[in-house]
C-alpha positions, 0 to 999 in steps of 0.5 A: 737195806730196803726192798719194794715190791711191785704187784700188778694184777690186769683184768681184761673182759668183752661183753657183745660181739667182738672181731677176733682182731679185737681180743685181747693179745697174750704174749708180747712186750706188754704183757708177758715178757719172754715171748712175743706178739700172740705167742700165747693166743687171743682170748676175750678175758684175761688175767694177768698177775706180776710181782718184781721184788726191786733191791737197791744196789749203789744208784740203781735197782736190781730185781728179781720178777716172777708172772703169769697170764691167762686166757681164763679158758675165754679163747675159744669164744674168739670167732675162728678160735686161733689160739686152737687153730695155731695150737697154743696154750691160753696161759704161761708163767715167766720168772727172771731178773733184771737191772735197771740202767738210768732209762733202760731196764736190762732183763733176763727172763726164761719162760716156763715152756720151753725153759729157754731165756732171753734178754731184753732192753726196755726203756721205761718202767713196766708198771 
């Protein structure tokens, strides 16, 4: 039986004056999965790092995924510094499993947080 790992590492920076409705979002379906659209702030650079071990299993894959986000302590050069202002953290990790169904992926992923899962359907490939 063969395994194939799938690593992504995302950076994002600004150089110059930039709006906050233009920094860069942390949390949400395509970044960290788990949470939702600017749960975990907004920042100018960011660092995103995933790993998915992917094991074939008949005509699908099953894997297993472990992530972690980052503000890089940017957010609070964001004018008005919402990720403070709502009171969030600039960084998480998340870690869970998966299938792959035809087109749909089907995962559960908990976050590190507040150690609650959730399950999601994808379409698509994450990277």
């Amino acid at each position: 039986m063969w395994r194939v790992s799938v690593d992504c590492f995302d950076y994002g920076g600004c150089i110059g004056d930039l709006p906050s409705y233009d920094a860069f979002v942390l949390g949400g379906p395509y970044s960290m999965r788990s949470y939702n659209m600017r749960e975990l702030g907004t920042a100018r650079n960011i660092l995103e790092v995933a790993v998915e071990l992917r094991v074939p299993v008949r005509n699908t894959h099953v894997y297993g995924l472990v992530e972690h986000e980052t503000d890089l302590g940017s957010s609070k050069e964001v004018k008005g510094n919402p990720t403070e202002v709502y009171r969030r953290l600039g960084h998480e990790s998340s870690y869970g499993v998966g299938i792959k169904l035809g087109l749909v992926r089907a995962e559960y992923v908990v976050d590190h947080n507040s150690r609650t899962g959730v399950v999601f359907f994808r379409f698509g490939e994450r990277f």
